[in-house]
VOFILUM-303866 format. One line per 5 residues: number of its first residue (from 0); for each residue x, y, z of N, C-alpha, C. Coordinates in steps of 0.2 Angstrom, whole numbers, plus 5000, padded with zeros to 4 digits. Atoms other than C-alpha are relative to their C-alpha. Layout:
# residues N
NUM) X,Y,Z,X,Y,Z,X,Y,Z ~ ...;
# end
This chain:
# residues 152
0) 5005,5006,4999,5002,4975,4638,4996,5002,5006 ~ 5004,4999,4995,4997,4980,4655,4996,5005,5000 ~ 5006,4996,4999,4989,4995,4651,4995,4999,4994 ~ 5004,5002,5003,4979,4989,4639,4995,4997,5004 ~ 5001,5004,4994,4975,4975,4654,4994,5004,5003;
5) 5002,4995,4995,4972,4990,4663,4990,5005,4997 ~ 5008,4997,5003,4958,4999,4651,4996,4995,4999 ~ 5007,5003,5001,4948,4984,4648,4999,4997,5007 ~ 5003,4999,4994,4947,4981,4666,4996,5005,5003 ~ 5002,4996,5000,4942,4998,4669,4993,5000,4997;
10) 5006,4998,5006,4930,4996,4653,4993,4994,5003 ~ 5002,5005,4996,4923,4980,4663,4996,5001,5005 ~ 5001,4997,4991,4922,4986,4681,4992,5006,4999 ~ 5005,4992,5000,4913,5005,4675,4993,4998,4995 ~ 5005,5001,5004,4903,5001,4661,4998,4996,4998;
15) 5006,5007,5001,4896,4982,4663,4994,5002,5001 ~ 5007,4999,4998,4883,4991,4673,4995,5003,4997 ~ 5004,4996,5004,4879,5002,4661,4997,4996,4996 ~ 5003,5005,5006,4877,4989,4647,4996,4996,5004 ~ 5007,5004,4997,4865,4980,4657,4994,5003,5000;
20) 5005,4998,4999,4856,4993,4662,4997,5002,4992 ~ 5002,5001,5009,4854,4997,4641,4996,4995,5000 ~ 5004,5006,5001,4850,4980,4639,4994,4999,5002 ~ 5008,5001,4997,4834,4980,4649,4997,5006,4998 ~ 5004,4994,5002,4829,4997,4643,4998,4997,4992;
25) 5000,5003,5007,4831,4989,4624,4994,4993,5002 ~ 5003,5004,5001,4824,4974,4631,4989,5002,5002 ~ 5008,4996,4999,4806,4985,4638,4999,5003,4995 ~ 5002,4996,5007,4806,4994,4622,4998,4993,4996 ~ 5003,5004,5002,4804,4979,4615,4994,4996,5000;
30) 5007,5003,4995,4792,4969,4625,4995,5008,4998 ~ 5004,4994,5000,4782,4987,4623,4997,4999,4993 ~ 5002,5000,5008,4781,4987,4603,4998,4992,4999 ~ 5004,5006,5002,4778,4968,4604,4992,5002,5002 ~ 5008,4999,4997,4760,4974,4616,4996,5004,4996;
35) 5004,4995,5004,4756,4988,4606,4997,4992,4994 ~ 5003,5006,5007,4754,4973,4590,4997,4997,5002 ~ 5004,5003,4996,4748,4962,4602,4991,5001,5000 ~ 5005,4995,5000,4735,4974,4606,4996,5002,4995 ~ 5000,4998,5006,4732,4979,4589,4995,4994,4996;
40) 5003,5006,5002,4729,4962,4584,4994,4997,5003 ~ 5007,5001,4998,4716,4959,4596,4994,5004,4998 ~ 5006,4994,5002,4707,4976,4592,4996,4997,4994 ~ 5001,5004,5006,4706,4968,4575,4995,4994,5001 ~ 5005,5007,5001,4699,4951,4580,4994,5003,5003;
45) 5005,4998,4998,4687,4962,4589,4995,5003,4995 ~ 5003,4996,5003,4680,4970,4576,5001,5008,4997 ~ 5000,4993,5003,4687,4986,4576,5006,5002,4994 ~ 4995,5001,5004,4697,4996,4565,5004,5007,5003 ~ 4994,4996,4996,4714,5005,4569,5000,5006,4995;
50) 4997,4993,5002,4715,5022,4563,5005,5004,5000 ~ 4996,4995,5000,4731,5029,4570,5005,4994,5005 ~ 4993,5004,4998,4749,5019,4580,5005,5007,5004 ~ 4997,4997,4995,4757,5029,4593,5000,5011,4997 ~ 5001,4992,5001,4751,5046,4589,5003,5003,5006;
55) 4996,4997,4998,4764,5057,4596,4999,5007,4999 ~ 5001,4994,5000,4761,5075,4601,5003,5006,5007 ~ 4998,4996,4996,4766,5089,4612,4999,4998,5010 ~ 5003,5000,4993,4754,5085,4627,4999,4992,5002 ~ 4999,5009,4999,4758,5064,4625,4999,4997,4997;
60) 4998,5006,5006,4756,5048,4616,4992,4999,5001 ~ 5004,5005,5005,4742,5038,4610,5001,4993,4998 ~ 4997,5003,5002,4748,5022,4609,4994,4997,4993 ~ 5004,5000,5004,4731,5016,4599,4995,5003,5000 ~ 5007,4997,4999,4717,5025,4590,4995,4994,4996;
65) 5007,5002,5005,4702,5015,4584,4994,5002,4998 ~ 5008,4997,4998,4686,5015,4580,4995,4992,5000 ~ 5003,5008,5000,4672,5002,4584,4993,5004,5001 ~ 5006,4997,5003,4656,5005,4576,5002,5008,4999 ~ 5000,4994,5003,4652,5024,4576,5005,5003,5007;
70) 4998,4994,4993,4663,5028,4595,5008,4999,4996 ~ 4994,4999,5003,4681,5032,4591,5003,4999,5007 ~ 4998,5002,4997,4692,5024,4603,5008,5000,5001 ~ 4996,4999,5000,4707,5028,4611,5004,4997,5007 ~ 4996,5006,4997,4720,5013,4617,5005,5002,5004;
75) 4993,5001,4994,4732,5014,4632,5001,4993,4999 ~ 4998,5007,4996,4743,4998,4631,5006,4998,5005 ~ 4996,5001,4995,4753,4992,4645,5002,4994,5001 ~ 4996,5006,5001,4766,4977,4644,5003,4999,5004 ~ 4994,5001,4996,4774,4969,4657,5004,4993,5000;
80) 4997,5004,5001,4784,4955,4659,4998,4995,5005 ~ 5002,5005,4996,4778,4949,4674,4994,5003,5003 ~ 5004,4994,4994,4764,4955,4689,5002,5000,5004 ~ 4996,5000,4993,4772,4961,4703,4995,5001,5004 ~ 5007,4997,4996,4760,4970,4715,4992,5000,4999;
85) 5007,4997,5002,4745,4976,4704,5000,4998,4993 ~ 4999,5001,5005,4741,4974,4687,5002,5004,4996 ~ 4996,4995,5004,4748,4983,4672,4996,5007,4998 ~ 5004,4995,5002,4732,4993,4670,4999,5003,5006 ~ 5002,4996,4996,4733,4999,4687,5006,5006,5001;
90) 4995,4996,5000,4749,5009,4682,4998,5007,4994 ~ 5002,4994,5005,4738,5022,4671,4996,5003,5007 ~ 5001,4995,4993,4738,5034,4686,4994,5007,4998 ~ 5006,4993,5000,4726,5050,4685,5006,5004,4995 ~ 4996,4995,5005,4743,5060,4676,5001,4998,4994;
95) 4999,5003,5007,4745,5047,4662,4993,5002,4997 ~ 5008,5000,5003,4725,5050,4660,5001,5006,4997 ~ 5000,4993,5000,4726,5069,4659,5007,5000,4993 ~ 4996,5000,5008,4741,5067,4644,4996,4995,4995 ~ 5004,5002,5006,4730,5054,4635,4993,5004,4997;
100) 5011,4997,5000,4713,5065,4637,5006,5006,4995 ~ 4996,4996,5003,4725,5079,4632,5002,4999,4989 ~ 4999,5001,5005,4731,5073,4617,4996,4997,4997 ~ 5006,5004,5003,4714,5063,4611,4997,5006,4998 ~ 5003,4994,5002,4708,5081,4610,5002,5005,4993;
105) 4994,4999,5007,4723,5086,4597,5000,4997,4996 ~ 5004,5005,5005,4718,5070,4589,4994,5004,4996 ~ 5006,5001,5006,4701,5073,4585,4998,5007,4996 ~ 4999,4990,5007,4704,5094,4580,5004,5000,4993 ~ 4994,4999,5008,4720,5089,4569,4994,4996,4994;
110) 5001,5003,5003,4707,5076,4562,4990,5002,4997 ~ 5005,5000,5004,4690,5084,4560,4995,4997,5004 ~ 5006,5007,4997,4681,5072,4573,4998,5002,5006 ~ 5001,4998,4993,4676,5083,4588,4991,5000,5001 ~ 5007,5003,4998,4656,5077,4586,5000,4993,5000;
115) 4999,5007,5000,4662,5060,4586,5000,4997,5008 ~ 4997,5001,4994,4658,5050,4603,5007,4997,5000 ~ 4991,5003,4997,4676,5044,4612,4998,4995,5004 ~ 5001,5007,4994,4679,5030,4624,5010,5000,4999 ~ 4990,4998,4996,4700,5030,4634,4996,4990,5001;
120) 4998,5008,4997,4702,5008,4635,5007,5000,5001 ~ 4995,5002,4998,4717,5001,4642,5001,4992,4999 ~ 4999,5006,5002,4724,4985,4635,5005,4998,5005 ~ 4995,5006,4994,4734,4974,4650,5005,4995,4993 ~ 4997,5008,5000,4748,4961,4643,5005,4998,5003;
125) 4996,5004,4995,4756,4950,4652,5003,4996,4996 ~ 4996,5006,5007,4770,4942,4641,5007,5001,5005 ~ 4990,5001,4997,4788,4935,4649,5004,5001,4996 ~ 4995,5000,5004,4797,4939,4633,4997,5002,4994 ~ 5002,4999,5006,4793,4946,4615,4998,4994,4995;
130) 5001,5007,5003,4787,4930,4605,4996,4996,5004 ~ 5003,5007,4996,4781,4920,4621,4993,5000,5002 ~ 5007,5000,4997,4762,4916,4627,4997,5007,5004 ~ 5002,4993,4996,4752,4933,4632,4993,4996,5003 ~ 5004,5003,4999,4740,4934,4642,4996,5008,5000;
135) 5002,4990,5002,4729,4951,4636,4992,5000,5004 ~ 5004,4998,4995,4716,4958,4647,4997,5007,4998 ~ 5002,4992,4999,4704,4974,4640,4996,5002,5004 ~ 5004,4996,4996,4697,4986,4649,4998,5004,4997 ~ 5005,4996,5007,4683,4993,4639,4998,5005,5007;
140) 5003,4995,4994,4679,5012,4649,5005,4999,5005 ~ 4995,5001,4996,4693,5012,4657,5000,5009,5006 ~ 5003,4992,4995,4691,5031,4662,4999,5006,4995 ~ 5003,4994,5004,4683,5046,4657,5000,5007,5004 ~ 4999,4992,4996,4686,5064,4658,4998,5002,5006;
145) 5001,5001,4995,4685,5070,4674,4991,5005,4999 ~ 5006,4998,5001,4670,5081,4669,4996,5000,4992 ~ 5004,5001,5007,4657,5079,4655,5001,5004,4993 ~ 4997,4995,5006,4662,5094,4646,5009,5001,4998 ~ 4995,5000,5002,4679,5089,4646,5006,5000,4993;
150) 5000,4998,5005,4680,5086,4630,5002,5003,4994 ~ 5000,4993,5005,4676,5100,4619,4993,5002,5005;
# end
């Protein structure tokens, strides 16, 4: 009996922290894939149409591609739970840029679209829990290569 006692105190002590800390990583995935829909759903009610959902590649992600009218538009969304310091779209740094511009490039080769113009938006939402009131914020022209010929 006591040592039984004894491992699920050990399992308690050593490995609550850890299951917490899981916990809140599960719970940021979550809130994440709720943003991206969020996100998604608004593009929609904007008008445009979604072509592509977390395109995955060597040189980075894509969370959404669109398109609105004839420019072909590529979505960074960023979901937080709260605002601490800054906003959520002030968290797409110059490095996150440089893997979205990267892999928008592998986008539009894999797909045939490199005379199509582009446009990099960043979708903000601010939601305290997957389910509850957002509050979504777009940044149309959010940022663009650092040189014109960047591109192609």
């Amino acid at each position: 009996m006591r040592s039984l006692l004894r491992r699920l105190t050990f399992r308690i002590i050593f490995f609550g922290p850890l299951a917490r800390t899981l916990d809140r990583c599960f719970v940021h995935e979550t809130l994440g894939l709720y943003g991206e829909r969020l996100a998604a759903r608004h593009l929609l009610k904007q008008g445009y149409y979604i072509t592509a959902r977390r395109f995955l590649d060597r040189y980075g992600e894509i969370d959404l591609v669109a398109v609105d009218q004839n420019t072909i538009v590529f979505v960074e969304v960023k979901a937080r739970s709260r605002i601490k310091n800054n906003s959520p779209a002030e968290s797409v740094g110059k490095e996150k840029q440089a893997r979205i511009i990267r892999a928008s490039k592998r986008y539009l080769k894999q797909n045939h679209l490199t005379d199509c113009p582009t446009r990099f938006d960043v979708i903000a939402i601010v939601c305290s829990r997957p389910g509850a009131r957002a509050v979504t914020t777009h940044y149309l022209h959010a940022f663009e290569p650092q040189a014109s010929f960047e591109i192609f």
